[in-house]
C-alpha positions in Angstrom: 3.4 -16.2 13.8 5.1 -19.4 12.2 4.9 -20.9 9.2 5.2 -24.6 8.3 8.0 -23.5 5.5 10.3 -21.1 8.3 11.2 -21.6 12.0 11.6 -17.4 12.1 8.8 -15.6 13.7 6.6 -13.9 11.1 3.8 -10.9 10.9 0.3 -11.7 10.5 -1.3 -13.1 7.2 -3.3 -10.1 6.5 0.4 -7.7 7.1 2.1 -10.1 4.7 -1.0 -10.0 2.2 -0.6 -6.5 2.0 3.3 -6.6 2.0 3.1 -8.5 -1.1 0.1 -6.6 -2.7 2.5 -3.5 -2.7 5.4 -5.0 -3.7 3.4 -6.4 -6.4 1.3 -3.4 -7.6 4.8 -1.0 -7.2 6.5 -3.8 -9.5 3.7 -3.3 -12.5 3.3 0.1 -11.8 7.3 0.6 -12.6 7.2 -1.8 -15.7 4.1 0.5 -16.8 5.9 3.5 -16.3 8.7 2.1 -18.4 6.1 1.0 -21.0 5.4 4.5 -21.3 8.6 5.8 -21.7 9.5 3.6 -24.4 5.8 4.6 -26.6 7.2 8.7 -26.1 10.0 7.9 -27.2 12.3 4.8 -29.1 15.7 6.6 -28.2 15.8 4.6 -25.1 16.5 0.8 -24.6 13.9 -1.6 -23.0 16.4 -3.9 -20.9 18.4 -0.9 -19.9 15.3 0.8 -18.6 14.5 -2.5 -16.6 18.3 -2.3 -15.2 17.7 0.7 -13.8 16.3 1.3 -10.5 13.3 2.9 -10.4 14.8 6.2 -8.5 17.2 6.5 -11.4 13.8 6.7 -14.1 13.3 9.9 -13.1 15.6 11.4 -16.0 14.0 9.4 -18.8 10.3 10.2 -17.3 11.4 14.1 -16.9 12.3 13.7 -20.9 9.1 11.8 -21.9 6.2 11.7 -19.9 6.5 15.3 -18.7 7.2 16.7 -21.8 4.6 14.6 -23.6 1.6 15.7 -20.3 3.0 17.3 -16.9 4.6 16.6 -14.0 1.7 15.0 -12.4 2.7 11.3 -13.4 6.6 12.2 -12.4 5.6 13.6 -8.9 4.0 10.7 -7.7 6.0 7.8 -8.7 8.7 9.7 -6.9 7.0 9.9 -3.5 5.9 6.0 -4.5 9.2 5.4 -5.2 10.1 6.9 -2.0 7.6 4.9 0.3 8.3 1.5 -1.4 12.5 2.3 -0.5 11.3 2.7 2.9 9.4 -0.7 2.8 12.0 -2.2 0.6 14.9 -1.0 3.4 12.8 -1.8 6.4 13.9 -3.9 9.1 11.7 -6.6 11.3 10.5 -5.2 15.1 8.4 -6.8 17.3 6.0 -3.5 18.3 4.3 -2.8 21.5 1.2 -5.2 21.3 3.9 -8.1 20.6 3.6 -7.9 16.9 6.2 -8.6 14.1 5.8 -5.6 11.9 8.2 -3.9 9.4 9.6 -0.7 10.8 12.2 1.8 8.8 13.8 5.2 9.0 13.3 8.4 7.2 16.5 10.1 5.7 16.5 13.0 9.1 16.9 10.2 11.3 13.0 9.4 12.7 11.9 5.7 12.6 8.5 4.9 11.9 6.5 1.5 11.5 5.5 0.0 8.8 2.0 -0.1 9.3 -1.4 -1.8 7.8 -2.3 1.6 7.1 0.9 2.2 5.0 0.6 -0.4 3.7 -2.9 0.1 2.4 -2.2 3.8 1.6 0.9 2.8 -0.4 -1.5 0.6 -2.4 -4.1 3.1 -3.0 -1.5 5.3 -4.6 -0.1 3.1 -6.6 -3.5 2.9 -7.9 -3.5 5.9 -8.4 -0.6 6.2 -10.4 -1.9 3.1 -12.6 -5.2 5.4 -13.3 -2.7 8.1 -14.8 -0.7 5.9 -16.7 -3.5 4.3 -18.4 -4.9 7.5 -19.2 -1.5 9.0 -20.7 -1.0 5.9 -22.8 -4.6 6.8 -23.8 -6.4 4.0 -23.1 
């Protein structure tokens, strides 16, 4: 598919939509995480929390949130964190039916594509993580 704004060939609207809807959601769900952080505990800085990338939150998460609730908040943004580095570091294929789609690989080597159904999944936990934030800040 092309768009009026690039001459390079392009996945579907509805792949793109969802593209950006996890890249979005992922992006509030980190600041939210951070947000959190920060209420635990005033020891750490706001911008150098923002600085950070999100794999390297998981020492100030380990020494807030889990000490402040459990581990459940901590597991999943790390397997988030995980699936949006695969998006993130993804390349562009043209797949079997002749469709641009995002495709990656996992750390042992197997490459997968980057599916609606990813995509969608991704999304879902990321609302999931949201659900748990908001109920550890207490609102």
């Amino acid at each position: 598919m092309y768009e009026n704004y690039t001459r390079q060939a392009l996945p579907e609207k509805e792949y793109r939509e969802l593209l950006g809807s996890a890249l979005c959601v992922f992006n509030s769900n980190n600041a939210f995480v951070i947000e959190n952080i920060l209420r635990v505990d005033n020891q750490y800085n706001c911008n150098d929390l923002i600085d950070r990338t999100s794999g390297q939150l998981k020492e100030p998460v380990e020494e807030t949130i889990i000490k402040e609730s459990n581990s459940d908040i901590a597991k999943l943004f790390e397997i988030i964190v995980e699936k949006r580095n695969r998006i993130i570091h993804s390349f562009q294929i043209t797949n079997e039916d002749h469709e641009q789609i995002l495709a990656t690989k996992e750390r042992n080597g197997r490459q997968f594509h980057i599916t609606e159904a990813y995509l969608r999944a991704f999304i879902k936990d990321n609302e999931r993580l949201s659900s748990l934030l908001h109920d550890f800040r207490g609102h």
